[in-house]
Backbone as CSV, one residue per row, in Angstrom:
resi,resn,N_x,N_y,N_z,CA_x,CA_y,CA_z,C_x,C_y,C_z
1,UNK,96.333,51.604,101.710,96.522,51.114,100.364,97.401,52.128,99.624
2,UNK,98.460,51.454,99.098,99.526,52.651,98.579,98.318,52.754,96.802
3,UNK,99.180,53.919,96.631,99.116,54.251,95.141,99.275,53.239,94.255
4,UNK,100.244,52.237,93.834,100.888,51.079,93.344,99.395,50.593,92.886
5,UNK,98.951,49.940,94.166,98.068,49.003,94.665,96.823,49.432,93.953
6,UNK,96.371,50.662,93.990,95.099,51.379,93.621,94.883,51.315,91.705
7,UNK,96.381,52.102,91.250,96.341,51.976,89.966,96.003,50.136,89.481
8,UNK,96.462,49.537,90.300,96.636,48.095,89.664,95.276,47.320,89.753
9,UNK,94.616,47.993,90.924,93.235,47.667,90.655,92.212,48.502,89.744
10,UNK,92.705,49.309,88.831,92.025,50.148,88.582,92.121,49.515,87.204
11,UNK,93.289,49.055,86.700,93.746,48.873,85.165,93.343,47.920,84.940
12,UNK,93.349,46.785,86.383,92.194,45.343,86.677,90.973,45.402,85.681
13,UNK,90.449,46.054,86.278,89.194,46.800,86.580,88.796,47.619,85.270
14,UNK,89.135,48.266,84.391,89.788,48.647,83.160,89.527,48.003,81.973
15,UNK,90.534,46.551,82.380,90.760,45.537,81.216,89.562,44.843,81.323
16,UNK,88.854,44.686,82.488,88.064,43.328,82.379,86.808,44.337,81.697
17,UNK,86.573,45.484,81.998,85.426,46.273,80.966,85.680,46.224,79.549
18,UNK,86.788,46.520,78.985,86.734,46.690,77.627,86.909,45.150,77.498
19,UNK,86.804,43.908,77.854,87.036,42.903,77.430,85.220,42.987,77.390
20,UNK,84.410,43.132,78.581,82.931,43.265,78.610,82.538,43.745,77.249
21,UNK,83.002,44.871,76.802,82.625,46.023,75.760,82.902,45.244,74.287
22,UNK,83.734,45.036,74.580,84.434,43.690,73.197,83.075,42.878,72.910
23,UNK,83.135,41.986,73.760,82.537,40.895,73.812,81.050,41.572,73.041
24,UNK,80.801,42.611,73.885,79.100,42.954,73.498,78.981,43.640,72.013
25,UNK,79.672,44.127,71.773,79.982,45.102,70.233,80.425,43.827,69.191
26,UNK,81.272,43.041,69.574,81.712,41.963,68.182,80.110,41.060,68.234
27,UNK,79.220,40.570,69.066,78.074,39.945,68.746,77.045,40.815,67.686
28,UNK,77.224,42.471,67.980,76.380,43.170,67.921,76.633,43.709,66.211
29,UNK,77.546,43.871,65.785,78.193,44.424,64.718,77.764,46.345,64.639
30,UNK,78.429,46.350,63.766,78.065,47.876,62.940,77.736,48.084,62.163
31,UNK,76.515,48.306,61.321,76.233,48.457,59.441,76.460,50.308,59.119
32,UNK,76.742,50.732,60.588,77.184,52.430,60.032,78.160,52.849,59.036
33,UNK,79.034,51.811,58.531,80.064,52.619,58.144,79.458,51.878,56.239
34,UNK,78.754,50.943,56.382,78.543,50.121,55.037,77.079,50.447,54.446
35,UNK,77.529,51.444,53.625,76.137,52.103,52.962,75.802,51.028,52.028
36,UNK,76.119,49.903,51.464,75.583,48.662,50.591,74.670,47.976,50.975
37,UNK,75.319,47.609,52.761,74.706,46.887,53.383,72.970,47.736,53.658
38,UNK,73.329,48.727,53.865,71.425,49.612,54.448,71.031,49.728,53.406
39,UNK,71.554,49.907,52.005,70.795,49.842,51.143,69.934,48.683,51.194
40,UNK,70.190,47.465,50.491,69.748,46.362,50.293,68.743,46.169,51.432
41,UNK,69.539,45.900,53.024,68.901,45.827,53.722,66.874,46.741,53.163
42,UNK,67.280,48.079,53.309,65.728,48.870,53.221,64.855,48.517,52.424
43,UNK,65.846,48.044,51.127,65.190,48.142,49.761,64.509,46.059,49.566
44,UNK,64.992,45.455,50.880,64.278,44.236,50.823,63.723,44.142,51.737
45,UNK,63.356,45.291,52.838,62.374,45.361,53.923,60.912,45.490,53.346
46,UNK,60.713,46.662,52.269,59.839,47.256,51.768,59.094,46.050,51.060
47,UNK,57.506,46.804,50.669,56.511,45.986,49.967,57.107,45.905,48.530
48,UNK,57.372,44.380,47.788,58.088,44.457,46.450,56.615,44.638,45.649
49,UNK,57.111,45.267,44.687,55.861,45.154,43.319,56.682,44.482,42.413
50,UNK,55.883,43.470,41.710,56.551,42.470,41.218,56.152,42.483,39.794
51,UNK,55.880,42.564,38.691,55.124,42.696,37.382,55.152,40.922,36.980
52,UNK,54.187,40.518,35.732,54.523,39.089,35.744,55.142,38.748,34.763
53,UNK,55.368,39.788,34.181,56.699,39.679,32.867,57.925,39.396,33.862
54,UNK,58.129,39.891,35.279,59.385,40.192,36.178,59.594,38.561,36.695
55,UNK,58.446,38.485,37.060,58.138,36.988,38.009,58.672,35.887,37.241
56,UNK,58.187,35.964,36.032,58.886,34.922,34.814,60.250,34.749,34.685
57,UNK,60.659,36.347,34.535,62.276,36.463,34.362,62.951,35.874,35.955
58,UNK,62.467,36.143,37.055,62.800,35.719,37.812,62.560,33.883,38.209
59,UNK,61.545,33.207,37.269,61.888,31.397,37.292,62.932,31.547,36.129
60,UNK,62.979,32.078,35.122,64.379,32.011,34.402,65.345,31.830,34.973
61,UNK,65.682,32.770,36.505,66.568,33.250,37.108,67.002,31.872,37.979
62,UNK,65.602,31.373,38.101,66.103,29.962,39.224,65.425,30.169,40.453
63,UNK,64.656,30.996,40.810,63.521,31.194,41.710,62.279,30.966,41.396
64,UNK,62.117,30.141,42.412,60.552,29.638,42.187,59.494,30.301,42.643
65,UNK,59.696,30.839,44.057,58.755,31.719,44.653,59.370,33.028,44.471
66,UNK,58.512,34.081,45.251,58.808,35.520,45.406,59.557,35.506,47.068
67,UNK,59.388,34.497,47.441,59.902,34.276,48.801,61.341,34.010,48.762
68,UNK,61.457,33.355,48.111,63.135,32.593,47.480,64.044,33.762,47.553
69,UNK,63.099,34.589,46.158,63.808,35.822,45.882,64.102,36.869,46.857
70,UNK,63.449,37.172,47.465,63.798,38.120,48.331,64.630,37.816,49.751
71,UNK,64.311,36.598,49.613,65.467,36.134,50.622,66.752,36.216,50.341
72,UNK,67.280,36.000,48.826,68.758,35.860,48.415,68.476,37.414,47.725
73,UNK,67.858,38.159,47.805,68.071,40.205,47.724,68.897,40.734,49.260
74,UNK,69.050,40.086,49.780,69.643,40.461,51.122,70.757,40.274,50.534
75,UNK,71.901,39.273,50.456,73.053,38.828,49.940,73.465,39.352,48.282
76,UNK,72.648,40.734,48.039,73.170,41.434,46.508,74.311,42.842,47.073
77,UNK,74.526,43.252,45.957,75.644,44.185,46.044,74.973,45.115,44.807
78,UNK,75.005,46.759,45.722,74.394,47.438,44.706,75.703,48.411,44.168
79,UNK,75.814,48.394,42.890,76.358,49.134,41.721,75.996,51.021,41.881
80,UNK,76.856,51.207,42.536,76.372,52.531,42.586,77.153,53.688,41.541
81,UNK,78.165,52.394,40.393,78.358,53.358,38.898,77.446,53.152,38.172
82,UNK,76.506,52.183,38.538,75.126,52.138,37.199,74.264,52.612,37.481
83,UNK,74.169,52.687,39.186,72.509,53.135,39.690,72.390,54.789,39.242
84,UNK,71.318,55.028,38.760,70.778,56.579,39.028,69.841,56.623,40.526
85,UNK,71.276,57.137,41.253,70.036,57.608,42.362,69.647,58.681,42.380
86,UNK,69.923,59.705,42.091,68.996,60.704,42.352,67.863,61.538,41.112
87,UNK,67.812,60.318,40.478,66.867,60.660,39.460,65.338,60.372,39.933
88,UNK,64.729,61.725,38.965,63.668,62.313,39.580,62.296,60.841,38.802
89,UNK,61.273,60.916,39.333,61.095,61.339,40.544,61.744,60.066,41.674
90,UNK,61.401,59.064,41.447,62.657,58.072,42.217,63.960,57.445,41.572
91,UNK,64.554,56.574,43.080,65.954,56.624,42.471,66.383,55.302,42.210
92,UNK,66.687,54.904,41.188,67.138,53.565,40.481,68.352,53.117,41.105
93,UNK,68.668,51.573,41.374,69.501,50.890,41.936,69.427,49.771,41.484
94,UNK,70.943,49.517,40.772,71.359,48.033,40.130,72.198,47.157,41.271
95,UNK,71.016,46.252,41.511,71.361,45.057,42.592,71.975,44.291,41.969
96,UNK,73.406,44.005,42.320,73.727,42.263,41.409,74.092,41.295,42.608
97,UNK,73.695,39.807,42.049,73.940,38.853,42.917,75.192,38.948,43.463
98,UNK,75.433,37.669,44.948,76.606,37.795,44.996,77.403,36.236,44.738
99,UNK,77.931,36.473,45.170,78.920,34.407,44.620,78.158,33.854,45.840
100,UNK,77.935,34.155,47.224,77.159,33.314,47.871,75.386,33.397,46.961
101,UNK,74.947,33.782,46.009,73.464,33.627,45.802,73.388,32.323,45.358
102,UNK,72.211,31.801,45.013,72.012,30.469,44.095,71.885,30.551,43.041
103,UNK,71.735,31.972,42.129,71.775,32.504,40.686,72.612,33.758,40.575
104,UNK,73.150,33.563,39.201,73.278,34.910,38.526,72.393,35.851,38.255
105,UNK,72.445,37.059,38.660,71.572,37.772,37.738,71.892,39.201,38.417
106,UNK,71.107,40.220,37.518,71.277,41.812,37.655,69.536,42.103,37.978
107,UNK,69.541,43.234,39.008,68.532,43.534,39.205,68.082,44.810,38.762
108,UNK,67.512,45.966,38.766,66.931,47.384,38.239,65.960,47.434,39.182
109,UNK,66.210,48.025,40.381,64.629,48.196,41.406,64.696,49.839,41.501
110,UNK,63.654,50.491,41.292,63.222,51.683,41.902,62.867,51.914,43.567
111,UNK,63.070,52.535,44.247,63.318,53.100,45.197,61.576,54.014,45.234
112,UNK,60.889,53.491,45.229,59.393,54.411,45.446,59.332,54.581,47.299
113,UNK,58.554,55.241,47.796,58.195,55.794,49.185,58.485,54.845,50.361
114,UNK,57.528,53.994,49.813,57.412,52.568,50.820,57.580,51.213,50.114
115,UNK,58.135,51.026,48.671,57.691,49.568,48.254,59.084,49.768,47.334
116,UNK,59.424,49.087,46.629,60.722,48.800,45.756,59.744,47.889,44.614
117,UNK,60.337,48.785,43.445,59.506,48.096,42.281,60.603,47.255,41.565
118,UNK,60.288,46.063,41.189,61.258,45.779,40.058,61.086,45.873,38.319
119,UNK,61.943,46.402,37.939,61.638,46.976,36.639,62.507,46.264,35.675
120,UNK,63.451,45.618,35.825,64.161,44.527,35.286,65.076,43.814,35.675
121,UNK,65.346,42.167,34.762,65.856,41.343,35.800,67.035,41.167,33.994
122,UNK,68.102,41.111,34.806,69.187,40.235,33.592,69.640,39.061,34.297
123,UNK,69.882,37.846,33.302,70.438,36.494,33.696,70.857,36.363,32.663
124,UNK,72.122,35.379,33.126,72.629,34.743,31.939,72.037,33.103,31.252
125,UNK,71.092,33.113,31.917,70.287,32.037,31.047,69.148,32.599,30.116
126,UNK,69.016,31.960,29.100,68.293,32.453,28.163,66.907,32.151,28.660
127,UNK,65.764,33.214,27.979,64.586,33.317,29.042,63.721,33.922,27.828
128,UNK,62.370,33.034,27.531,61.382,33.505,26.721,60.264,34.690,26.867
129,UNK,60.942,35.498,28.058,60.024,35.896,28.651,59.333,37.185,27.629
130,UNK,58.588,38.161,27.942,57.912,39.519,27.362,57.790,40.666,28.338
């Protein structure tokens, strides 16, 4: 087997891996490089504390359950010129919807140990809430 022959099976051999490698990495994605995305992600893994002044503002919002809501907290975008994160003792993060949500609105969640509190909700529908 000349040299020729060897490289040509080799580059074969080569292409059809990184086509393998392709294939397995584009199903798989990356969230390393998108600190928005792990935010949200963590901060809608965690136990929510919900207040019922919050719960209200949130049927204002167009959510009926707490289930609703936290399902469309995945699809927010956090503001990291409004958030105080590193304020003591936890760190504040302004979630806002995105054009895929089913509402407008602004979120205010604290960042506690294990749970994400919500501490206020803005919408642009008017809301009787307290």
């Amino acid at each position: 087997m000349t040299f020729k022959q060897r490289l040509r099976f080799y580059f074969i051999g080569f292409g059809m891996g990184l086509l393998v490698l392709a294939v397995v990495l584009n199903r798989r994605g990356c969230k390393g490089l998108n600190v928005n995305a792990q935010k949200v992600e963590q901060l809608s893994y965690q136990k929510w504390e919900i207040s019922d002044a919050m719960r209200c503002k949130l049927k204002c919002a167009g959510f009926a359950s707490d289930s609703l809501f936290l399902k469309d907290v995945l699809t927010c975008h956090v503001n990291y010129g409004e958030s105080s994160v590193h304020e003591k003792p936890f760190g504040k993060y302004v979630l806002e919807s995105s054009s895929k949500s089913a509402a407008s609105y602004t979120l205010l969640v604290a960042d506690c140990n294990n749970t994400s509190k919500l501490l206020d909700v803005t919408t642009k529908n008017a809301c009787n809430c307290k």
